[in-house]
C-alpha positions as CSV (number, residue, x, y, z in Angstrom):
1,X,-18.4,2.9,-24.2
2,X,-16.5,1.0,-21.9
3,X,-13.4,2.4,-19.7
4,X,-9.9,0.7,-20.7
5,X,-8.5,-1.4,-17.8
6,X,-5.7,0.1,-16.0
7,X,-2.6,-1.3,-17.3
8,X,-0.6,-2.7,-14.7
9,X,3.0,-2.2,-15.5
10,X,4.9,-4.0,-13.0
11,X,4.5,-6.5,-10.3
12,X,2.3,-9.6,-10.6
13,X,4.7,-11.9,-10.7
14,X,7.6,-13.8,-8.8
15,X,10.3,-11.9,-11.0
16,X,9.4,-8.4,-10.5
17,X,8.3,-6.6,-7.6
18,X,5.7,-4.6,-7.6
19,X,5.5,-0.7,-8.4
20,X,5.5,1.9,-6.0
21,X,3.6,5.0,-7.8
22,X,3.5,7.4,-5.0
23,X,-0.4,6.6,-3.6
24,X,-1.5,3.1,-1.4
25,X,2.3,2.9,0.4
26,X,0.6,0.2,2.8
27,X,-0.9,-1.6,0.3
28,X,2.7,-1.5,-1.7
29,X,4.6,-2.1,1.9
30,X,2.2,-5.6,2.6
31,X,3.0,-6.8,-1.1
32,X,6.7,-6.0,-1.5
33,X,7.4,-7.5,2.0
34,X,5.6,-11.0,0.8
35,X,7.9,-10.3,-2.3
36,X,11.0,-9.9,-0.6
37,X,10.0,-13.0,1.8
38,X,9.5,-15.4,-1.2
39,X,12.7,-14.4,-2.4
40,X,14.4,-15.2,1.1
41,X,12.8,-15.4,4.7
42,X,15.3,-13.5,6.2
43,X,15.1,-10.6,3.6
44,X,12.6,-8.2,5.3
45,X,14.5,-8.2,8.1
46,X,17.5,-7.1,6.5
47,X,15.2,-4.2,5.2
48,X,13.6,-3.5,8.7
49,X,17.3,-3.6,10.6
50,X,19.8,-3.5,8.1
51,X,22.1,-6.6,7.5
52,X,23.3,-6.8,10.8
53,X,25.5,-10.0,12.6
54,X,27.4,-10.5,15.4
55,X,31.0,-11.0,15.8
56,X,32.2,-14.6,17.7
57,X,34.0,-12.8,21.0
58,X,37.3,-11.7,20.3
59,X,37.1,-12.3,16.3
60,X,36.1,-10.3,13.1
61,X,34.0,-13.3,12.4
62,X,30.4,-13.1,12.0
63,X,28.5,-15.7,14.5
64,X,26.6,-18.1,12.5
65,X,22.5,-17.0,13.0
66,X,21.4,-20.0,14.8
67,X,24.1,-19.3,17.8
68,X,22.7,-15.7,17.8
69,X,21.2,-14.7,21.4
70,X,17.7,-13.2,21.9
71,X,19.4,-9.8,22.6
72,X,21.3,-10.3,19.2
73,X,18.9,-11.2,17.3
């Protein structure tokens, strides 16, 4: 008699990302961060710094990302 496959009950697809169930974190880490990506490039690194951008001097204004220095960025 045959085992019964492991049923996967999330991830696997574009929509949803994929389960963390407590065991393989780096495994989880590597596919949630190309999850995150294909949703939006910049995404992981909102995760890894926190959303984060600089103000235009003297303003409340956030600098638009491609003005951003190396330091800032």
């Amino acid at each position: 008699m045959s085992k019964p496959a492991k049923f996967i009950s999330e991830g696997g697809s574009s929509n949803r990302p994929h389960l963390f169930e407590g065991n393989d974190y780096y495994y989880w880490k590597d596919k949630m961060e190309l999850f995150l990506r294909s949703q939006d490039i910049n995404m992981w690194a909102v995760v890894e710094v926190g959303d984060y951008a600089p103000l235009v001097k003297d303003s409340f204004t956030p600098k638009p990302q491609l003005e951003w220095t190396t330091q800032e960025s």
